[in-house]
C-alpha positions in Angstrom: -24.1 -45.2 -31.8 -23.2 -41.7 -30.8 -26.4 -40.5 -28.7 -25.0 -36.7 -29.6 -25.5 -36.6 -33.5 -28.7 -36.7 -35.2 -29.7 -36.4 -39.0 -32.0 -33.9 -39.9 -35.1 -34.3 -42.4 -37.3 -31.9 -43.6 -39.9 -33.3 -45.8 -42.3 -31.0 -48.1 -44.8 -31.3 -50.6 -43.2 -30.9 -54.1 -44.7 -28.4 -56.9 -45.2 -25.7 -53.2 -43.6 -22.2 -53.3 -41.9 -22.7 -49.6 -38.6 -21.6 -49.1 -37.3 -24.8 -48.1 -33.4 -24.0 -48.0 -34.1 -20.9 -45.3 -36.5 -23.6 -43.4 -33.5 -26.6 -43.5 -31.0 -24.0 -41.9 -33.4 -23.2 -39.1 -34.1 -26.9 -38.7 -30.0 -27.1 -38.6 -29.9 -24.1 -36.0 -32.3 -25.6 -33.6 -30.3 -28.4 -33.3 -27.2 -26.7 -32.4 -29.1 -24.9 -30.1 -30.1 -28.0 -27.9 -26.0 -28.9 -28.1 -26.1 -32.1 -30.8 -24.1 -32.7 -34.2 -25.9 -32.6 -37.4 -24.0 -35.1 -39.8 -26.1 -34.8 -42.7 -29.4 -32.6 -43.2 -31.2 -33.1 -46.5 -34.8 -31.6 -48.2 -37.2 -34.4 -49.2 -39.5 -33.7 -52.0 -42.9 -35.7 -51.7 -46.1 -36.5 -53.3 -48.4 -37.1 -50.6 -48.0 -37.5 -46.7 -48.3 -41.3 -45.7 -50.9 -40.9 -43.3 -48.7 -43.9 -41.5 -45.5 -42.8 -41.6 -45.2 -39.3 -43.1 -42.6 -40.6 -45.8 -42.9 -43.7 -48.0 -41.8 -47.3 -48.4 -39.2 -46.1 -50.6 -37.9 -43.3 -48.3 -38.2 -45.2 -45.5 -35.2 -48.0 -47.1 -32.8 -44.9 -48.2 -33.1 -43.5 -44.8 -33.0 -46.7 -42.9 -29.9 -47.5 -44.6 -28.3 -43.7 -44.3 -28.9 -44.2 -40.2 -27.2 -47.4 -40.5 -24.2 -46.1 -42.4 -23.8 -43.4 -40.5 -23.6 -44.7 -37.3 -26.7 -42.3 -36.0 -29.8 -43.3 -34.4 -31.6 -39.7 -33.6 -33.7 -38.2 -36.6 -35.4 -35.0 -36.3 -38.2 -34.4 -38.4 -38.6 -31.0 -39.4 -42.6 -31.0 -39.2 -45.3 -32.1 -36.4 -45.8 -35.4 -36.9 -49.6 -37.6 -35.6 -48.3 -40.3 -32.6 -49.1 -42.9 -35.2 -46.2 -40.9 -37.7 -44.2 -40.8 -35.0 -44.3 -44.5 -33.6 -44.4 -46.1 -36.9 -41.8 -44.1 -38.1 -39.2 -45.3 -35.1 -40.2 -48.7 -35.6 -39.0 -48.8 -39.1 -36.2 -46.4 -38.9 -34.9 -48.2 -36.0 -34.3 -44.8 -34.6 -35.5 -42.6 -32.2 -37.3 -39.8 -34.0 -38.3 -36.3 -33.0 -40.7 -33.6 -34.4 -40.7 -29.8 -34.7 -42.6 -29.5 -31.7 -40.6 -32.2 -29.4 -37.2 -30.3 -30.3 -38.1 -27.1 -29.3 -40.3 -28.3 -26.3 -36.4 -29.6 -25.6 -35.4 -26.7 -26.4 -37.3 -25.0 -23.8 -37.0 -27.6 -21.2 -33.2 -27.0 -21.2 -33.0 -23.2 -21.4 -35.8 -22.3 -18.5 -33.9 -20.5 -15.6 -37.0 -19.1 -13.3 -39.3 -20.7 -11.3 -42.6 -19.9 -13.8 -40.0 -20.4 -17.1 -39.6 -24.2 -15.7 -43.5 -24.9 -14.9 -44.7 -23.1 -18.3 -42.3 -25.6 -20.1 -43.3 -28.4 -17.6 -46.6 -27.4 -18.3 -46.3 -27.2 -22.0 -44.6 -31.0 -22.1 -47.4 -32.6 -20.2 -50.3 -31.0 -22.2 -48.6 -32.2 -25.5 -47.8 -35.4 -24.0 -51.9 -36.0 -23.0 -52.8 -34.7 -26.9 -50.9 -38.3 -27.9 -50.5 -40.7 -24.7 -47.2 -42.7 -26.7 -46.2 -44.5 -23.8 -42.8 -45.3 -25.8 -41.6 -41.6 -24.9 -39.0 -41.2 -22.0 -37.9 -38.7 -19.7 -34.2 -37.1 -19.6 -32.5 -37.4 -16.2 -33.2 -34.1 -14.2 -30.0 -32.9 -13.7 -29.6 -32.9 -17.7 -32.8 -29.7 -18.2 -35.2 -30.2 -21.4 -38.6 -31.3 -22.0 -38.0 -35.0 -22.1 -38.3 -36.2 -25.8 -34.5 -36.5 -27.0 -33.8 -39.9 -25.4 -30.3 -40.9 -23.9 -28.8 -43.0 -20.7 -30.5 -42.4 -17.6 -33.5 -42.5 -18.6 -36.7 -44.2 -17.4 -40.3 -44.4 -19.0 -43.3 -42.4 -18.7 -45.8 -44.6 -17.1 -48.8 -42.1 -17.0 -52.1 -42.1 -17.9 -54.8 -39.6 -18.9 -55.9 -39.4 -15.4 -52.5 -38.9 -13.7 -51.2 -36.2 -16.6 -54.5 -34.1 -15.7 -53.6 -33.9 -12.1 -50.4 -33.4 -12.8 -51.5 -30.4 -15.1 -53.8 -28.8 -12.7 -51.1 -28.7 -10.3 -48.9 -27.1 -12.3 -52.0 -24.7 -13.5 -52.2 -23.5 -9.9 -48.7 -22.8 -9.1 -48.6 -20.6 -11.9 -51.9 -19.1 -11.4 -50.0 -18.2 -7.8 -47.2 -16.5 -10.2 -49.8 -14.9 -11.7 -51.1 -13.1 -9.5 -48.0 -11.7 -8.1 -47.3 -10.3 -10.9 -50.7 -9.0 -11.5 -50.1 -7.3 -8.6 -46.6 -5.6 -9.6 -48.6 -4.7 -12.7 -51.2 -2.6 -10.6 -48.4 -0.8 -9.1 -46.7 0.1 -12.3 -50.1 1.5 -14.0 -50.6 3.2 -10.2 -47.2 5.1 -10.9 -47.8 5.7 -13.7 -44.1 3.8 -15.5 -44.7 3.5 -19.1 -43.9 -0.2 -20.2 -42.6 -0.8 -23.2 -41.9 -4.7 -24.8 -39.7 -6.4 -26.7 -41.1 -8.5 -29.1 -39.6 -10.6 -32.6 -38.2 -13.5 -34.0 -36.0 -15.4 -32.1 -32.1 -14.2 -32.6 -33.3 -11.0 -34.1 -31.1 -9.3 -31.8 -33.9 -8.5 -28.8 -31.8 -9.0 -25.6 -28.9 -7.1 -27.4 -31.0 -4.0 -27.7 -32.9 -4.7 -24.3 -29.4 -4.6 -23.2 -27.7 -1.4 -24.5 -31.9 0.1 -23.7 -31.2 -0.9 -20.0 -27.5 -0.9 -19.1 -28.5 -4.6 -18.5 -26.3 -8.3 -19.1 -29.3 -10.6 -20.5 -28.0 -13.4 -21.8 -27.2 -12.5 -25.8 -26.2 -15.0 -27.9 -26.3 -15.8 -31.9 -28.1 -18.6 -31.0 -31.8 -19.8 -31.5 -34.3 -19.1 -28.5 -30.9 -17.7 -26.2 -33.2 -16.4 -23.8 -36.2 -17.8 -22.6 -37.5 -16.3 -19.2 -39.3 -12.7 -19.6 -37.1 -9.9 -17.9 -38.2 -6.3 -16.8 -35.7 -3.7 -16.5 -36.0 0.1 -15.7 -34.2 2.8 -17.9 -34.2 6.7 -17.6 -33.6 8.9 -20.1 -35.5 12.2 -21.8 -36.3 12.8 -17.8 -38.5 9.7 -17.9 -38.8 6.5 -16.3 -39.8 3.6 -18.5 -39.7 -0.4 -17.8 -38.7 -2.2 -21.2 -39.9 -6.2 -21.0 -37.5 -8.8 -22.8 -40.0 -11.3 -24.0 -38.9 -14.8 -25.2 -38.5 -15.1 -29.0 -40.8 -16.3 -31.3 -40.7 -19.0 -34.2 -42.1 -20.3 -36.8 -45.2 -23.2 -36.3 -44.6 -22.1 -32.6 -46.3 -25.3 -30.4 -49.7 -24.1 -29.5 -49.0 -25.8 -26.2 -46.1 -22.9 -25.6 -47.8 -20.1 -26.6 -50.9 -21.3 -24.0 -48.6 -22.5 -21.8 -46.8 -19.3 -21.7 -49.6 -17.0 -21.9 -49.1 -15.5 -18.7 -45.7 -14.3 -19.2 -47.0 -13.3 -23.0 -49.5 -11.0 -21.1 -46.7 -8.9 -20.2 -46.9 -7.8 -24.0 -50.5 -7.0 -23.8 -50.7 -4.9 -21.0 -47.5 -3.2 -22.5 -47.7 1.0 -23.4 -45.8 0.2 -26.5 -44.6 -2.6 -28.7 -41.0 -2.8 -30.5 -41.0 -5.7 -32.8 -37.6 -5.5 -33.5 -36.6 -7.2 -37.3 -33.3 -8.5 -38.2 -32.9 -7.1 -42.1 -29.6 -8.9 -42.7 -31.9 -12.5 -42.8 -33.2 -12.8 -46.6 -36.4 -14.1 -45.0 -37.3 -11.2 -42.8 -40.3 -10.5 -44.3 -41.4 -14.3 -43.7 -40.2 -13.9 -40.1 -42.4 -10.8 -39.8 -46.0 -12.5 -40.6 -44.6 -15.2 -38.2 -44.6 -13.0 -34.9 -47.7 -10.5 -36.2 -49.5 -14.0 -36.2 -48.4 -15.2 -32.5 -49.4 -11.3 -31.8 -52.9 -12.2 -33.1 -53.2 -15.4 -30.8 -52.5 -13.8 -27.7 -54.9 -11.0 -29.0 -53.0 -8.1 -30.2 -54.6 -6.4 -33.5 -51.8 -6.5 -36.1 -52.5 -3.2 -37.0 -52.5 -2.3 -33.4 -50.9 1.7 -33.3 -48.5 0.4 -30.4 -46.4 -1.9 -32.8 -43.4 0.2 -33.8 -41.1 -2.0 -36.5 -37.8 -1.5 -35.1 -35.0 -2.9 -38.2 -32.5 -4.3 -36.5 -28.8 -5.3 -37.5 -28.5 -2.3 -40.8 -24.7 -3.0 -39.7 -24.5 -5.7 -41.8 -26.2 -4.8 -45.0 -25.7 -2.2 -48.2 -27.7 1.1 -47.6 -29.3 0.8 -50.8 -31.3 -2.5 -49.3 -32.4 -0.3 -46.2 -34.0 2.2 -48.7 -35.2 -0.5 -51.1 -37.0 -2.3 -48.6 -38.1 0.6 -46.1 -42.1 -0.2 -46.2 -43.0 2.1 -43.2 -41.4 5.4 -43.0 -42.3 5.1 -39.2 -40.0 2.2 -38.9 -36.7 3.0 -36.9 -33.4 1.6 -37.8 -30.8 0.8 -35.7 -27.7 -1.8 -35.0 -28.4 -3.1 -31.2 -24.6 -4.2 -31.3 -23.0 -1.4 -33.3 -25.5 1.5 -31.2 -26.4 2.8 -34.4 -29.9 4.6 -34.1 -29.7 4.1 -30.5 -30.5 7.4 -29.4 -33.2 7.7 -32.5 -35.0 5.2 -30.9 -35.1 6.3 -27.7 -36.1 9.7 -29.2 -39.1 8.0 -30.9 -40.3 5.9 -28.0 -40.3 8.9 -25.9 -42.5 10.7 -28.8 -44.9 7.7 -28.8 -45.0 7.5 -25.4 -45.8 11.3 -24.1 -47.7 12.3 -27.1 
């Protein structure tokens, strides 16, 4: 068995108007983005969800027998599956199986570089872990990153209880609250002096650390890659004879784990305190407008009014479509649109944050 290729699944209710196909690709690109081979992804239509095991009897033989065939023993189900889904599922697959949430907790785990990026995730892993106690789960080795549900050699089991994942939580829960209030602090001095902030928000490889980038004169991380960048960033940038701070914030998905988005809160908060708000929008993806009630509803958890006058739509990557699709689907004639890569609309931009900003 090769411990670096996994199969992908996403199941769905039939006779439902989802766009499946766009939702099977991003299952495909999270999975490249935590470094395994997919060797076969596939969409399966169902009835009902088996309150047991998701999938049925019958589904459970076809897949059984696909794993064995193919020499893979890693599924990842694209959906959050109950503990019970989850453990009966392994034991009749054989397999070790993984659910939305798990992968992009891995995710996480692996891609945290700061101190408060690696307790948030920490943090994140051992609240999810208390909501279902499977003892079966295992923790990578160290030196590997992630969150600890992929599996592999090294490992060793999680022998923790309720009691012990509490403590372990409200010790994580202070060290960030420590975090906290340093930058609590650094916030204070910024409204003090009086440095406009403005924040970087959007799905995740809608092209936000490229324009933080050419916005900053910075070298964030920028990849075409799911969830490239995970640790908030704050840069200063002058221009119009002004000083502003633009905040990098880490991108948003899709069913986003209600564990991150608490867990993460207080680098979130960054967004809330923030003078102004570019949600920046990748047109060139045929499910943009999908991707756009995705953020406005993490927006809404952390408490940020959807219609909230600081959101400024910010169409990103016009490089790589017809004109005629711009004008077709401009639905706010304050919306600004640019190419972070090409530095088309750069200076627009700028032009209209300014504008925002001083008037």
């Amino acid at each position: 068995m090769n411990n670096k290729q996994i199969l992908i699944v996403h199941p769905f209710i039939k006779f439902t108007r989802n766009k499946n196909n766009y939702f099977l690709r991003e299952a495909e690109n999270l999975v490249e983005a935590i470094d395994l081979e997919c060797v076969e992804s596939s969409l399966l239509g169902l009835e009902k969800i088996s309150p047991k095991t998701f999938i049925n009897k019958g589904n459970l033989i076809i897949f059984k027998k696909k794993l064995q065939d193919l020499g893979v023993d890693i599924v990842f189900f694209n959906v959050n599956l109950s503990p019970i889904q989850q453990r009966n599922l392994e034991k009749e697959l054989n397999a070790k199986v993984i659910d939305r949430t798990g992968l992009i907790l891995e995710i996480f785990g692996s891609r945290a570089k700061s101190n408060e990026g690696k307790l948030s995730v920490e943090l994140a892993s051992l609240q999810f872990q208390k909501s279902r106690l499977v003892r079966s789960w295992t923790h990578l080795e160290r030196q590997r990153g992630g969150a600890g549900f992929m599996g592999g050699p090294g490992e060793k089991q999680i022998e923790s209880d309720k009691r012990q994942l509490t403590e372990k939580i409200n010790r994580l829960k202070k060290k960030i609250k420590k975090i906290v209030s340093i930058r609590d602090l650094q916030r204070y001095r910024r409204i003090k002096n009086k440095i406009p902030v403005i924040s970087l928000v959007g799905y995740t490889n809608s092209g936000k650390s490229t324009l933080f980038n050419k916005l900053t004169k910075s070298n964030v991380l920028s990849k075409n890659m799911l969830f490239a960048s995970l640790d908030s960033t704050i840069r200063k940038s002058f221009f119009n004879n002004t000083n502003f701070l633009f905040v990098d914030t880490v991108g948003f998905i899709s069913d986003l784990p209600t564990t991150l988005v608490d867990a993460f809160k207080s680098t979130l908060d960054e967004i809330i305190y923030s003078d102004l708000i570019l949600h920046i929008r990748d047109i060139s993806n045929s499910n943009y407008l999908e991707q756009k009630k995705d953020v406005l509803k993490i927006l809404t958890e952390i408490g940020i009014d959807i219609n909230d006058a600081r959101i400024l739509d910010v169409i990103n990557k016009v490089d790589l479509i017809k004109g005629e699709k711009i004008l077709h689907n401009s639905f706010d004639k304050n919306s600004i649109y640019i190419s972070a890569l090409k530095g088309n609309g750069i200076e627009n931009l700028k032009k209209k944050i300014y504008e925002k900003i001083i008037f």
